[in-house]
C-alpha angles and dihedrals in degrees: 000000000000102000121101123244082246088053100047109195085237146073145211140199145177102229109070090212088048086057099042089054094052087055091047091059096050095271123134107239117186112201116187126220142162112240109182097352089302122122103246140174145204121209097191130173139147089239108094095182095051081049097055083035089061092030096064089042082058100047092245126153117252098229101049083080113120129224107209116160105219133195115244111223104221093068111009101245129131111244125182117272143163136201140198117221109224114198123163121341093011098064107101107237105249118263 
């Protein structure tokens, strides 16, 4: 993984359909959430490569990545995605 700790390969935002563009177009987006009472977070794309590839950097497991066809926004159809779930250590702290 090439990017800094001060450059993170991924990006937020506040607005949900901001977020999902950005992963329509081959960008990470994390969006945060509470499951259970537990911070979590999805790193979600449509670009299954850059997700292993981050996904190795992180220590994750391979086959805990999900497969979750999403609907772009722009036009309403669904469009392959896939998502890591981050739980625990592996939620980036917010910036």
């Amino acid at each position: 993984m090439s990017e800094s700790a001060a450059d993170p390969p991924f990006r937020e935002f506040t607005s949900r359909r901001d977020g999902m563009i950005h992963a329509m177009d081959g960008g990470l987006w994390l969006h945060r959430h509470v499951y259970g009472g537990h911070q979590m977070a999805h790193l979600v794309s449509t670009d299954r490569e850059r997700l292993i590839e981050i996904g190795r950097a992180l220590g994750m497991h391979r086959d805990r990545l999900q497969y979750k066809p999403l609907k772009d926004p722009r036009t309403g159809e669904r469009r392959d995605a896939w998502h890591w779930d981050l739980v625990g250590r592996f939620v980036p702290p917010k910036r």
